[in-house]
Each structure stands twice: as C-alpha cells, then as structure tokens.
N, C-alpha and C positions, 0 to 999 in steps of 0.2 A: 411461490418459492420463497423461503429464508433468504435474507442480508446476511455476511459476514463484513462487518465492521474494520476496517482497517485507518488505525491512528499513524501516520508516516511522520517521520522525526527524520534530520539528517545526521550521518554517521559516522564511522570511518571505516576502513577498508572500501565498505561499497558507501556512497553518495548519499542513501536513502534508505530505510529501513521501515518497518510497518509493525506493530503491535496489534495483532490479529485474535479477535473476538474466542474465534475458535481452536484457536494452538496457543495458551500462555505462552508470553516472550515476544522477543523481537526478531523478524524474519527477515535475509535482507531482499529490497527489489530490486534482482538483479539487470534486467532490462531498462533499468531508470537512470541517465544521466541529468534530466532537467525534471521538472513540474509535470509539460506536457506530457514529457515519458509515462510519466504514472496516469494519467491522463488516458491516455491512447491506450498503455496493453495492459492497462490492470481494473478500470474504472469501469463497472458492469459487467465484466468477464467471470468468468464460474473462477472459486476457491480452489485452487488444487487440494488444498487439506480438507476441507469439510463440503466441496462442491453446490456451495449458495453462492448468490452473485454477491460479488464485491464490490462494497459502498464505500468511498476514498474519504478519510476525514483529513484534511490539512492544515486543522487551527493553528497545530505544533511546528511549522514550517512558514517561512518567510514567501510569500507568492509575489513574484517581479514579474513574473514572463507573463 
C-alpha cells in the first residue's frame, strides 16, 4: 500500500494543520490538540482523501512533549 505524506504546521482556528501529499492545501487535524494527538489518530491510519496510510512529517513544528 501507498504513503500519504502529511507535512503538519501549527495554525489558527484549529491548533494544527497537515499539507497533504494527496489533496493540495492545508487540511486542519481536527482531533489534534498536542503532538501526541497527531500521534495516536492520524500516524499509520488510512487517508480519508486518498485512503493510503498516513506518514506524519513534523520537521515544521516545535516537538516538546
């Protein structure tokens, strides 16, 4: 199975946001209040948009936790 790539940047309205391989633009991760968040419900889980698993890039984000 494909990787879908997601680049997460922090945002506003929501916390965290993803610039996703397979949809141009910035998507926001609604279920993300911290790191882990993205972590846990989005890191290997199928794509809802293009349904490949999800590889989390974090370089663009400050990693504390």
């Amino acid at each position: 199975m494909s990787t879908c790539r997601w680049i997460v940047r922090e945002g506003k309205g929501f916390k965290y946001w993803a610039f996703t391989t397979c949809k141009k633009g910035f998507n926001p991760l609604t279920r993300a209040s911290t790191i882990q968040d993205i972590k846990e419900y989005y890191d290997g889980r199928i794509c809802p948009i293009c349904k490949n698993v999800i590889e989390i890039d974090l370089k663009n984000v400050e990693v504390t936790e």
